[in-house]
Structure formats: structure tokens, C-alpha cells
BALO-26418 format. One record per residue: residue number from 1; y, z, x of N, C-alpha, C, CB in turn. Coordinates in nm, 2 decimals. Glycine has a CB too. Example, Ala and Ser with C-alpha at 12.3 -4.5 7.8 and 13.67 -1.06 7.14 Angstrom:
<nodes>
+-----+--------+--------+--------+--------+--------+--------+--------+--------+--------+--------+--------+--------+
| pos |   n.c2 |   n.c3 |   n.c1 |  ca.c2 |  ca.c3 |  ca.c1 |   c.c2 |   c.c3 |   c.c1 |  cb.c2 |  cb.c3 |  cb.c1 |
+-----+--------+--------+--------+--------+--------+--------+--------+--------+--------+--------+--------+--------+
|   1 |  -0.57 |   0.78 |   1.32 |  -0.45 |   0.78 |   1.23 |  -0.33 |   0.78 |   1.32 |  -0.45 |   0.90 |   1.13 |
|   2 |  -0.22 |   0.71 |   1.28 |  -0.11 |   0.71 |   1.37 |   0.00 |   0.79 |   1.29 |  -0.06 |   0.57 |   1.41 |
+-----+--------+--------+--------+--------+--------+--------+--------+--------+--------+--------+--------+--------+
</nodes>
This chain:
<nodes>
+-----+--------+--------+--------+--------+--------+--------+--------+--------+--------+--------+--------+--------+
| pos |   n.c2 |   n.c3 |   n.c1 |  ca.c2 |  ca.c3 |  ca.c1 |   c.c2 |   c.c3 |   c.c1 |  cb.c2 |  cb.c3 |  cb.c1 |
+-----+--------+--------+--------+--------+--------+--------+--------+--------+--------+--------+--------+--------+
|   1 |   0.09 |   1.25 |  -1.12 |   0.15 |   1.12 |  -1.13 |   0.30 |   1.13 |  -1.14 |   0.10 |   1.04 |  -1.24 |
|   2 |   0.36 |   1.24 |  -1.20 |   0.52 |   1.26 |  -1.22 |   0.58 |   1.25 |  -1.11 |   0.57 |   1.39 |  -1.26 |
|   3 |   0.55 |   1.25 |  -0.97 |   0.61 |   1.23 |  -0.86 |   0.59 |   1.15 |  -0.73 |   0.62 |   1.31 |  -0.84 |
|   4 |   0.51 |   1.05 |  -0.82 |   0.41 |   1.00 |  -0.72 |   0.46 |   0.89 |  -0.67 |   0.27 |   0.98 |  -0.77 |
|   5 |   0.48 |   0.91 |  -0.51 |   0.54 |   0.79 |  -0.46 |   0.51 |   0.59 |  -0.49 |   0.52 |   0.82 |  -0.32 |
|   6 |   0.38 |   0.61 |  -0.56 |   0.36 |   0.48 |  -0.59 |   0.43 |   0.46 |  -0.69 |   0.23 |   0.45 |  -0.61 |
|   7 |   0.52 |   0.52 |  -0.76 |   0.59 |   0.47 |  -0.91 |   0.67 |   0.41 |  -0.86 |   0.65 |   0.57 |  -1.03 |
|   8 |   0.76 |   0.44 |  -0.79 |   0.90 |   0.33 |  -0.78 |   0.81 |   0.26 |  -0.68 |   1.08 |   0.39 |  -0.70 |
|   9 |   0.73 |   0.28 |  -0.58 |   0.69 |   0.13 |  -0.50 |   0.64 |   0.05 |  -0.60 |   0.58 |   0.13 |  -0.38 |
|  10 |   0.55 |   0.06 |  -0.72 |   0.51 |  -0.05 |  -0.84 |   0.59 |  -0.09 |  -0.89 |   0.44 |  -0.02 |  -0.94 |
|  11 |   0.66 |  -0.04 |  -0.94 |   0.80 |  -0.04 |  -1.04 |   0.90 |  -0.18 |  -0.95 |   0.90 |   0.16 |  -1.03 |
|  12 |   0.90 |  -0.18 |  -0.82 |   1.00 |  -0.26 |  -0.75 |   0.93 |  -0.32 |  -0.74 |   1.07 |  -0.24 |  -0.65 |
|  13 |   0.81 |  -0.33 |  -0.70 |   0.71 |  -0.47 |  -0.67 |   0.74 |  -0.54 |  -0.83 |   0.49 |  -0.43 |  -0.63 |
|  14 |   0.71 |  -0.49 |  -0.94 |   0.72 |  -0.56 |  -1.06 |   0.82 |  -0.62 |  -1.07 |   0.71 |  -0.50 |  -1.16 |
|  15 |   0.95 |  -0.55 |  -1.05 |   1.08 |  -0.65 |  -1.07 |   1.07 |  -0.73 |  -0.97 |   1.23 |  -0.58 |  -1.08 |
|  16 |   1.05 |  -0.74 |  -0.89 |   1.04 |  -0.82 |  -0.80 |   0.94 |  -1.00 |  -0.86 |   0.97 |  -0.72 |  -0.67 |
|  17 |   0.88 |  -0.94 |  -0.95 |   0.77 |  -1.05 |  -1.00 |   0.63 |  -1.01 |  -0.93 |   0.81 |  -1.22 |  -0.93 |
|  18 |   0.59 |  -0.89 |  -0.87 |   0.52 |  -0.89 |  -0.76 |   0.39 |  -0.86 |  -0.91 |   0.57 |  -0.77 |  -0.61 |
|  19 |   0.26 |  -0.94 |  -0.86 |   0.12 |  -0.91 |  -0.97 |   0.08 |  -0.75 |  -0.90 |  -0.05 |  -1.07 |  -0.95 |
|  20 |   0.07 |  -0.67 |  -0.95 |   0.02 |  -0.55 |  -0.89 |  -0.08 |  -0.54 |  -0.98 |   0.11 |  -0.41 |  -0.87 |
|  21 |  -0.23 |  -0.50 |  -0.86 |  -0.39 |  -0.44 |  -0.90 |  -0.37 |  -0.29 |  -0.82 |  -0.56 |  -0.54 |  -0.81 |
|  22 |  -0.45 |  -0.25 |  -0.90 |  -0.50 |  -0.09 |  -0.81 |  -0.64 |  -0.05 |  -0.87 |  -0.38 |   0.08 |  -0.86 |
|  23 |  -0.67 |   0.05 |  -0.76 |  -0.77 |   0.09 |  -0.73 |  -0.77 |   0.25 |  -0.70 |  -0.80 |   0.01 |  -0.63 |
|  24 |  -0.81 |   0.36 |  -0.77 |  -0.81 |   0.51 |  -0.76 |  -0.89 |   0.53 |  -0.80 |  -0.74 |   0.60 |  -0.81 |
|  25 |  -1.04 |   0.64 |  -0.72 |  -1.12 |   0.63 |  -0.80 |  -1.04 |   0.77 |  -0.88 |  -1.26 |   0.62 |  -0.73 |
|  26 |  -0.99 |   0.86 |  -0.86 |  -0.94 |   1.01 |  -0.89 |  -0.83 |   0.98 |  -1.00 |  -0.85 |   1.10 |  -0.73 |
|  27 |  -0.72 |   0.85 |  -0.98 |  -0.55 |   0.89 |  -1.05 |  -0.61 |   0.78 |  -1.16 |  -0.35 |   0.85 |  -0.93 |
|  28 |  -0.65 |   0.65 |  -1.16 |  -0.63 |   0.56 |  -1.25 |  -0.59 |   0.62 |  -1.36 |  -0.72 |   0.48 |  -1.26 |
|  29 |  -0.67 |   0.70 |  -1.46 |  -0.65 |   0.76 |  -1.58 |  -0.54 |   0.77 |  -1.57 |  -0.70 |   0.87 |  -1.61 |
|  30 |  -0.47 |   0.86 |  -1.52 |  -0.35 |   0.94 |  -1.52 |  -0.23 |   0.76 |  -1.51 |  -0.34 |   1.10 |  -1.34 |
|  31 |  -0.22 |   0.71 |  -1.35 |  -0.15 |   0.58 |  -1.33 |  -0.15 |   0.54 |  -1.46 |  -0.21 |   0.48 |  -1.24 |
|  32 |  -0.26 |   0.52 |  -1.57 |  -0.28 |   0.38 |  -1.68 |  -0.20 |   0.44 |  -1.78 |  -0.44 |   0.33 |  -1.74 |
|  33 |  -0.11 |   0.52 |  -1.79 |  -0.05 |   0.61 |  -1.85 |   0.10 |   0.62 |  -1.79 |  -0.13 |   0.73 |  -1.85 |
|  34 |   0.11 |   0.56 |  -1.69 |   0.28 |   0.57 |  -1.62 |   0.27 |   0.42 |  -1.60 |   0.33 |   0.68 |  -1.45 |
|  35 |   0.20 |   0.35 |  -1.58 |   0.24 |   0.25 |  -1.53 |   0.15 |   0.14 |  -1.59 |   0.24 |   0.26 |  -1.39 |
|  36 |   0.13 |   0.11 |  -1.68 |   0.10 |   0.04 |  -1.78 |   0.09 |  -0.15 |  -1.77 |   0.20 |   0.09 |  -1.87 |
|  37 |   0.16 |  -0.14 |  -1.65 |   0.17 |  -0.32 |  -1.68 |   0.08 |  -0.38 |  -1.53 |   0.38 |  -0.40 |  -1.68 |
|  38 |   0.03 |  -0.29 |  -1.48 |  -0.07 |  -0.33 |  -1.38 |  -0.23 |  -0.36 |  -1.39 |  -0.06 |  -0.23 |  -1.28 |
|  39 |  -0.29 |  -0.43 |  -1.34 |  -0.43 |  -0.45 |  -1.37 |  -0.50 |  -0.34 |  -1.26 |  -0.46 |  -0.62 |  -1.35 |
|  40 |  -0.59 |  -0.28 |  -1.31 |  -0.67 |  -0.15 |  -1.28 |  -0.78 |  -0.24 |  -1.29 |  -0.65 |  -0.01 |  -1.39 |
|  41 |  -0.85 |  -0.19 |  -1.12 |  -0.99 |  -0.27 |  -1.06 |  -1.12 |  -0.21 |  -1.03 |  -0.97 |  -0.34 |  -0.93 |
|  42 |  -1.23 |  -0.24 |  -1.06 |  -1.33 |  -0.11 |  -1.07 |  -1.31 |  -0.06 |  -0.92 |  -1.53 |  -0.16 |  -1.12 |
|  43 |  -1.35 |  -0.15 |  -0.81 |  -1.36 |  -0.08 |  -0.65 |  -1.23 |  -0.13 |  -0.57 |  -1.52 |  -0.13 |  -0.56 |
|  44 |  -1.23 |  -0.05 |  -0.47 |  -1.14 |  -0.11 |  -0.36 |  -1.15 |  -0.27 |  -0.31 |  -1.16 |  -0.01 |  -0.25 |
|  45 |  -1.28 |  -0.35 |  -0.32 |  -1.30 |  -0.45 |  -0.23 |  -1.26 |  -0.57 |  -0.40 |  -1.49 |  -0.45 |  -0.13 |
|  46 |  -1.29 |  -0.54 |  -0.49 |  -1.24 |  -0.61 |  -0.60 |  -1.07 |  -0.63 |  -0.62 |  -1.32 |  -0.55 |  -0.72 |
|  47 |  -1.01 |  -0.50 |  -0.55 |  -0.87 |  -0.50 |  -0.56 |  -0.80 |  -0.58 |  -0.48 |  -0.83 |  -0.39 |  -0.56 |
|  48 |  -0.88 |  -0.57 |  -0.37 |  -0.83 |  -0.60 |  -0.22 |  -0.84 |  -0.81 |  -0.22 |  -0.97 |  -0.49 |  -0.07 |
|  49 |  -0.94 |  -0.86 |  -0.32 |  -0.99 |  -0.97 |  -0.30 |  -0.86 |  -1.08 |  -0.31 |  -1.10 |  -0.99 |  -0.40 |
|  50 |  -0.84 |  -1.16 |  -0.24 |  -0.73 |  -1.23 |  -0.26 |  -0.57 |  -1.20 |  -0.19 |  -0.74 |  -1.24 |  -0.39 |
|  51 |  -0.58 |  -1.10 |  -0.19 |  -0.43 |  -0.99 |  -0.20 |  -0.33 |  -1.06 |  -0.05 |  -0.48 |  -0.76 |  -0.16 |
|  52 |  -0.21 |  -1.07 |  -0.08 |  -0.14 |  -1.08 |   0.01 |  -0.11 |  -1.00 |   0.12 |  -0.06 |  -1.11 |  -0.04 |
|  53 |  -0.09 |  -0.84 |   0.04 |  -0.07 |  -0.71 |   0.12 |  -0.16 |  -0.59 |   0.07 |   0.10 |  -0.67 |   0.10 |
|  54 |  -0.19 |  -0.50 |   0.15 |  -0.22 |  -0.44 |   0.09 |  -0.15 |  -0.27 |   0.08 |  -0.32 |  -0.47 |   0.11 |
|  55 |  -0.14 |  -0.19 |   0.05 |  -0.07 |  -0.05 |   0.03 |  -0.20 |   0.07 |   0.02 |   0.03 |  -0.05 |  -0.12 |
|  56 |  -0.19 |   0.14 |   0.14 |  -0.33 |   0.24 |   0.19 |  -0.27 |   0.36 |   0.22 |  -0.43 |   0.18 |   0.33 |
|  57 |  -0.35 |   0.45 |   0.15 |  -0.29 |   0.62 |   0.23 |  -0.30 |   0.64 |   0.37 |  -0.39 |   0.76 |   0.19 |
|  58 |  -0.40 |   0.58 |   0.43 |  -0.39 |   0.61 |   0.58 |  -0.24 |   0.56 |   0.64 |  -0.52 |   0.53 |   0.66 |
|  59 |  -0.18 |   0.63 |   0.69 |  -0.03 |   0.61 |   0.77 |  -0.07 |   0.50 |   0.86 |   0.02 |   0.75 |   0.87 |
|  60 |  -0.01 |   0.35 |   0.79 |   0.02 |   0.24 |   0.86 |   0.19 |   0.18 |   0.87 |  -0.07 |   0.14 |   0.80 |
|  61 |   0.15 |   0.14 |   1.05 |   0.30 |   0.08 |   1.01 |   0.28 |  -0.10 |   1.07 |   0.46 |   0.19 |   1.13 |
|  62 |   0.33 |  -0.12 |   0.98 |   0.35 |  -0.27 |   1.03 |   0.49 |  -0.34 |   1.07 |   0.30 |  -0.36 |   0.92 |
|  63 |   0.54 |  -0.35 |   1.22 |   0.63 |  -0.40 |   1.26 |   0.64 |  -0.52 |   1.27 |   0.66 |  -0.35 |   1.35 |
|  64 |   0.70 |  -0.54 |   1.19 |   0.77 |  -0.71 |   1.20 |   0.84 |  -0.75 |   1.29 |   0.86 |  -0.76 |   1.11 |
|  65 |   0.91 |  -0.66 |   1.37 |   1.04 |  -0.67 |   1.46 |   1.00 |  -0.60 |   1.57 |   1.17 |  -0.62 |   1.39 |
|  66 |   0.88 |  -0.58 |   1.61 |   0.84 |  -0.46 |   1.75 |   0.95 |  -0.40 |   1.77 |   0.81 |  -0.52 |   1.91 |
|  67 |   0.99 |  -0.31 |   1.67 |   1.11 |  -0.23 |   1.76 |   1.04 |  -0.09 |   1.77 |   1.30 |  -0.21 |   1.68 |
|  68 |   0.96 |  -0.04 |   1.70 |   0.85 |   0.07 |   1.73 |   0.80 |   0.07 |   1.91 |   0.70 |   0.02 |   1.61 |
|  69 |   0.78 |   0.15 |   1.93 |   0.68 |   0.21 |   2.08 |   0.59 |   0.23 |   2.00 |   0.72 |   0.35 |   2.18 |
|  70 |   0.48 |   0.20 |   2.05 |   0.32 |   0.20 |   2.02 |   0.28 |   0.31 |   2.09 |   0.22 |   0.07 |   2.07 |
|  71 |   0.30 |   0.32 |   2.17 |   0.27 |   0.53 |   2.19 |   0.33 |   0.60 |   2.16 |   0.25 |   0.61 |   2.30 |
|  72 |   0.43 |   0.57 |   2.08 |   0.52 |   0.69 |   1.98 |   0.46 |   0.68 |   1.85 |   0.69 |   0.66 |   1.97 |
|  73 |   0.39 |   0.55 |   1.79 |   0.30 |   0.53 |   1.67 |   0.21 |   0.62 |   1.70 |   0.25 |   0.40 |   1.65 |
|  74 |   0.11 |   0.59 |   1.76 |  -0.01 |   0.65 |   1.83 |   0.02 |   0.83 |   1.81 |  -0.02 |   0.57 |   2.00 |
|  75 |   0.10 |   0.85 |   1.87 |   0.10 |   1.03 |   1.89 |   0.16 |   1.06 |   1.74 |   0.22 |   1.11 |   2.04 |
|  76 |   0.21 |   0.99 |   1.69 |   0.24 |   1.01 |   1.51 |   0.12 |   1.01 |   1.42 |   0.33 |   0.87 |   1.45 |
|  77 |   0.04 |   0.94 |   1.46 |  -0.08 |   0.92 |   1.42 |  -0.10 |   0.82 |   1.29 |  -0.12 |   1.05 |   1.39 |
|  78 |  -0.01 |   0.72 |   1.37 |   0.01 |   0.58 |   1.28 |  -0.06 |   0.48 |   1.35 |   0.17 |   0.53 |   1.26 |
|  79 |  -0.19 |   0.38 |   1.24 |  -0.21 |   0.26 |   1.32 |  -0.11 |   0.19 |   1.30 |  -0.33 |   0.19 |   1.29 |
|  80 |  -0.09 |   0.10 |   1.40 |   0.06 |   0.05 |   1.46 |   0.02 |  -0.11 |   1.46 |   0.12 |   0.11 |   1.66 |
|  81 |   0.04 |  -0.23 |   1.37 |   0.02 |  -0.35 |   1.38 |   0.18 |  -0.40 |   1.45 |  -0.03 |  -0.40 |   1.25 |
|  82 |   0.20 |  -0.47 |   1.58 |   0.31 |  -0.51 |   1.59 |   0.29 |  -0.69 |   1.59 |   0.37 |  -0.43 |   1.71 |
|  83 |   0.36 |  -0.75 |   1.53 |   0.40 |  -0.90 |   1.51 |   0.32 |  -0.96 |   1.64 |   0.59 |  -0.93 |   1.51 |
|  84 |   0.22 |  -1.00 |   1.68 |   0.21 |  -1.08 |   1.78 |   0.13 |  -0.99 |   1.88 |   0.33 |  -1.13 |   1.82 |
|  85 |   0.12 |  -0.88 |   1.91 |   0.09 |  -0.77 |   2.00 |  -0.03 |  -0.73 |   1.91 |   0.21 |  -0.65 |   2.03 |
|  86 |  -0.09 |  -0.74 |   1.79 |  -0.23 |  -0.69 |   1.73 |  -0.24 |  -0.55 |   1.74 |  -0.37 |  -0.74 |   1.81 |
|  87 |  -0.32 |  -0.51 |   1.71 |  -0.39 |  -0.36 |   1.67 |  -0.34 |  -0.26 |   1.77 |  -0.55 |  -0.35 |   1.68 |
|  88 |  -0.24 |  -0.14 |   1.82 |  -0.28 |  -0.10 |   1.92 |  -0.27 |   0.06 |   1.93 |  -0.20 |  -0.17 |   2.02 |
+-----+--------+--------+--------+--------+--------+--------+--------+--------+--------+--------+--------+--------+
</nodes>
């Protein structure tokens, strides 16, 4: 957890006001111990319930602004949501 890129992404969602849940079945222990002001959810679909956004290991990108190439995503081995253009 000492380096774990979710600390500053929680950490800024918080100041931000942002409510942060998680879900690990492996790190929680360790997380509930660095990051203390988040609500910790038994499964992924209880975490996910309601949620505005969500934040997933699988390499996603979501373009707001299509300025990505979708077969430059694709051979990255990024699913590629672009604004208006869906899944591709």
C-alpha cells in the first residue's frame, strides 16, 4: 500500500468532497490502515451500486474530447469509451 497509486487518487477525490467506497478482495486490510475515511464494501457489485464513476485495474480510457485514435487504444490494449462514438 506505501506506493499505491490509489492513495493520492483517494486522497484528491476526498478533498474534492468526493464519498469514496472500495472494494479489494486482497488490499482492504492493508487500504483500512492508509486510508481510513473511506467506506469499505463486502463485493464489487455492492460498491459499484449507485456510483457516479467507477475506477478498475483493467486499462480504461475514457475520452471526453475524442482526441484519442481508437486503434491506437486498441493496440495499447486500452478499452477506449469515446464521448458519443460508444465502445470501440
Amino acid at each position: 500500500m506505501r506506493e499505491a497509486p490509489s492513495i493520492p487518487l483517494v486522497t484528491g477525490l476526498l478533498d474534492l468532497g468526493a464519498t469514496v467506497r472500495a472494494f479489494d478482495p486482497v488490499g482492504m486490510d492493508a487500504a483500512r490502515a492508509e486510508l481510513p475515511d473511506i467506506t469499505y464494501r463486502s463485493d464489487a457489485h455492492d460498491c459499484a451500486a449507485g456510483a457516479d464513476a467507477l475506477v478498475r485495474k483493467q486499462p480504461m480510457l475514457v475520452d471526453l474530447r475524442n482526441v484519442y485514435r481508437p486503434k491506437e487504444m486498441a493496440a495499447a490494449r486500452f478499452v477506449h469509451e469515446g464521448v458519443g462514438r460508444g465502445k470501440l
